[in-house]
C-alpha positions as CSV (number, residue, x, y, z in Angstrom):
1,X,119.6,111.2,88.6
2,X,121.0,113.8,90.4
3,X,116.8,114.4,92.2
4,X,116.4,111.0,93.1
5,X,120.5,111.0,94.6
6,X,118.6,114.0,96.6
7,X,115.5,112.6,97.4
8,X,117.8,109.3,98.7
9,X,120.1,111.5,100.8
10,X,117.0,113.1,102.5
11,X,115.0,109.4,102.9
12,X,118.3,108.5,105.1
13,X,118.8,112.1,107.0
14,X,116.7,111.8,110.2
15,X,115.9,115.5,109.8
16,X,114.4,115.2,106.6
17,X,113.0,111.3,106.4
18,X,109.6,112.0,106.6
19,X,109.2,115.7,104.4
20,X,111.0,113.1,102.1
21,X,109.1,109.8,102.3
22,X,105.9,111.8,101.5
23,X,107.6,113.4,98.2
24,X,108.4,109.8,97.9
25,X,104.7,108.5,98.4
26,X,103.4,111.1,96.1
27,X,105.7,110.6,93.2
28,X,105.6,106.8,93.0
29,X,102.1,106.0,94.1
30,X,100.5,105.8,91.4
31,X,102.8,103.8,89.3
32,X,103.6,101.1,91.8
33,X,99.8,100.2,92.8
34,X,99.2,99.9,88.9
35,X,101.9,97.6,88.9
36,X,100.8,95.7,92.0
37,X,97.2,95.9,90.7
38,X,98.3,94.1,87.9
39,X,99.1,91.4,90.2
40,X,96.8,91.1,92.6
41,X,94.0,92.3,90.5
42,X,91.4,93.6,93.5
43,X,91.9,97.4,94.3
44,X,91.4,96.8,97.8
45,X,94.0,94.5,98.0
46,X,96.2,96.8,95.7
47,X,95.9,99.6,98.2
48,X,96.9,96.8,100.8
49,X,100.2,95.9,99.4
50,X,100.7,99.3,98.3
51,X,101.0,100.5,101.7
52,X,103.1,97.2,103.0
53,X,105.3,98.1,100.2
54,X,106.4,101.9,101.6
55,X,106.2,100.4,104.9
56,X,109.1,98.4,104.2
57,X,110.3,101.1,101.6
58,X,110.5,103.5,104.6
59,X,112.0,100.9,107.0
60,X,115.1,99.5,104.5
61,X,115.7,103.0,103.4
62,X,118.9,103.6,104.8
63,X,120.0,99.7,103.2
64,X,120.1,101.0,99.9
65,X,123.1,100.8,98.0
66,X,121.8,102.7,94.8
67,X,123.5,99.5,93.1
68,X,120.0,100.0,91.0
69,X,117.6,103.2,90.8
70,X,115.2,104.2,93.5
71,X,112.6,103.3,91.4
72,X,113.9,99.4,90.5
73,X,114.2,98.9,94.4
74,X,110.8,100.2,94.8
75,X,109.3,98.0,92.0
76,X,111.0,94.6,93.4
77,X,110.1,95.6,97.1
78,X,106.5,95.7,95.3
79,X,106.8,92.4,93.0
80,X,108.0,90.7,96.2
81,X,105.2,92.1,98.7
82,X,102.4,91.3,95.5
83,X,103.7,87.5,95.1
84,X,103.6,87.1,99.2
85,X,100.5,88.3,99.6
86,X,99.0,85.8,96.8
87,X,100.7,83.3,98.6
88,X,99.5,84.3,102.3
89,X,95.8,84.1,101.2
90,X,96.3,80.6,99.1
91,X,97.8,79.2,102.6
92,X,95.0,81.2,104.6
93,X,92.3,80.1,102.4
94,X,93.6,76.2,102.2
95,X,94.1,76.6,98.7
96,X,96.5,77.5,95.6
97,X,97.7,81.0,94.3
98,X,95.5,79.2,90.9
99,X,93.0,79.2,93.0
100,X,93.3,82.6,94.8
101,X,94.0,83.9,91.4
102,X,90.8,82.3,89.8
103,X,88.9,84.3,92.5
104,X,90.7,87.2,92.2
105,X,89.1,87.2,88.5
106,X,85.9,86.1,89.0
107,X,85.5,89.1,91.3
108,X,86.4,91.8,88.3
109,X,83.5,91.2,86.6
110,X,81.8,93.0,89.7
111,X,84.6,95.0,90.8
112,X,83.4,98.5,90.8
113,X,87.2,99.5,89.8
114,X,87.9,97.4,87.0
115,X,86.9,99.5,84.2
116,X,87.6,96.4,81.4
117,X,85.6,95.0,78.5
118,X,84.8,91.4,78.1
119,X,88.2,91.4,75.9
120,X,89.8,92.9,79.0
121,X,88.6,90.5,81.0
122,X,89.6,87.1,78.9
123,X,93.0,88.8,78.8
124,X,92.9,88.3,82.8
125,X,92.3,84.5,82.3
126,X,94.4,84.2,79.9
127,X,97.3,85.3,82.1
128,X,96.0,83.2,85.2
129,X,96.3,80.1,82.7
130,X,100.2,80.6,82.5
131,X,102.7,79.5,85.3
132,X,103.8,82.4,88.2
133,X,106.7,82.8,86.7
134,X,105.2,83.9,83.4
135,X,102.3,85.3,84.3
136,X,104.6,88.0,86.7
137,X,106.9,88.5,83.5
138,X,103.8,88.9,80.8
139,X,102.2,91.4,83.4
140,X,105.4,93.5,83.9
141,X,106.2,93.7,80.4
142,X,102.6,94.0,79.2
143,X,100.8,96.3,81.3
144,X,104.4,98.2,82.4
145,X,106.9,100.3,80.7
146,X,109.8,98.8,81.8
147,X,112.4,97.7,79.3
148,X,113.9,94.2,79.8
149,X,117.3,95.5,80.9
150,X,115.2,96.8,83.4
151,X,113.0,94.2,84.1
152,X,116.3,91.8,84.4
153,X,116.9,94.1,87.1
154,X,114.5,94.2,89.1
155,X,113.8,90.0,88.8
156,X,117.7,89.6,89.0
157,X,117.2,87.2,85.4
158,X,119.0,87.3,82.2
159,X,117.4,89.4,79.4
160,X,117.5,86.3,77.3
161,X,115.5,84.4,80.2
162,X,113.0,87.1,80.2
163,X,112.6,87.6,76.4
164,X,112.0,83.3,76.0
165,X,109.7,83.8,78.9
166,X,107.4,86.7,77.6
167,X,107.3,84.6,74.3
168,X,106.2,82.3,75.3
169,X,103.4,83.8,77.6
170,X,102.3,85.4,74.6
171,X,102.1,82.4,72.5
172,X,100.0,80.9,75.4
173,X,97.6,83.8,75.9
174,X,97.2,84.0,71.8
175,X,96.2,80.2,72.0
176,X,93.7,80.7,75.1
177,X,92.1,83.6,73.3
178,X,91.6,82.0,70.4
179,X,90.1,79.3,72.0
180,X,87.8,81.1,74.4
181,X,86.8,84.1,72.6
182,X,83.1,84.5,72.1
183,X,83.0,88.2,70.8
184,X,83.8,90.0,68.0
């Protein structure tokens, strides 16, 4: 830990902020918009958050603790900006997140950066079937690598919470597949 202790003490030294915050962009880029992808499921409005979530990355810097690592922060900064930005366009729209999310997968089939199969893709609305809660959990554990010590973390949940939670996701998504799949 002692690199990201470095890279910390730079992101809060006004000499070396922004040297830092693009070592910062370039190392975790990547990783947080596949994770926020994951929840918003449109690449545009991936790169969208993405870039909300280093904004306020870069302007809360000097209020982390490192109670957690850089990267947990990072990742609930992300899960946070993800869930509000759902919930901005279902108020915007005059609708529900189910709703913003059912568009959000209706447009896959013709997003030019989904690169999914039709198995792919029932996957998708088998997760938009669950509640937020779930769905956020399934995803994170799912399509992440993070244990669920470190998922606990970041969602500030027990690991016994998170583990009934993913279970049961999965036992929904199984059910939906099963009765929805039309290839083999």
């Amino acid at each position: 830990m002692l690199i990201e202790q470095e890279l910390i003490d730079a992101l809060q030294s006004d000499t070396r902020r922004e040297s830092a915050f693009r070592e910062l962009v370039r190392t975790y880029s990547k990783r947080l918009y596949w994770h926020i992808r994951s929840i918003v499921l449109n690449h545009e409005d991936a790169d969208d958050v993405l870039q909300n979530t280093f904004i306020k990355v870069f302007k809360n810097i000097d209020g982390f603790k490192g109670d957690s690592q850089l990267y947990t922060w990072m990742y609930r900064i992300a899960t946070n900006e993800s869930l509000s930005f759902i919930k901005k366009r279902a108020r915007k729209h005059q609708v529900s997140v189910e709703e913003v999310q059912q568009q959000a997968i209706a447009q896959l089939e013709s997003d030019v950066y989904f690169e999914g199969d039709a198995a792919q893709l029932l996957l998708q609305k088998a997760i938009a079937t669950l509640p937020e809660k779930q769905q956020l959990i399934f995803k994170m554990k799912y399509f992440g690598s993070q244990t669920y010590e470190e998922l606990s973390e970041i969602l500030e949940t027990s690991v016994g919470g998170l583990k009934s939670s993913y279970h049961l996701a999965v036992k929904k998504i199984e059910t939906y597949i099963k009765a929805h799949e039309t290839f083999h």
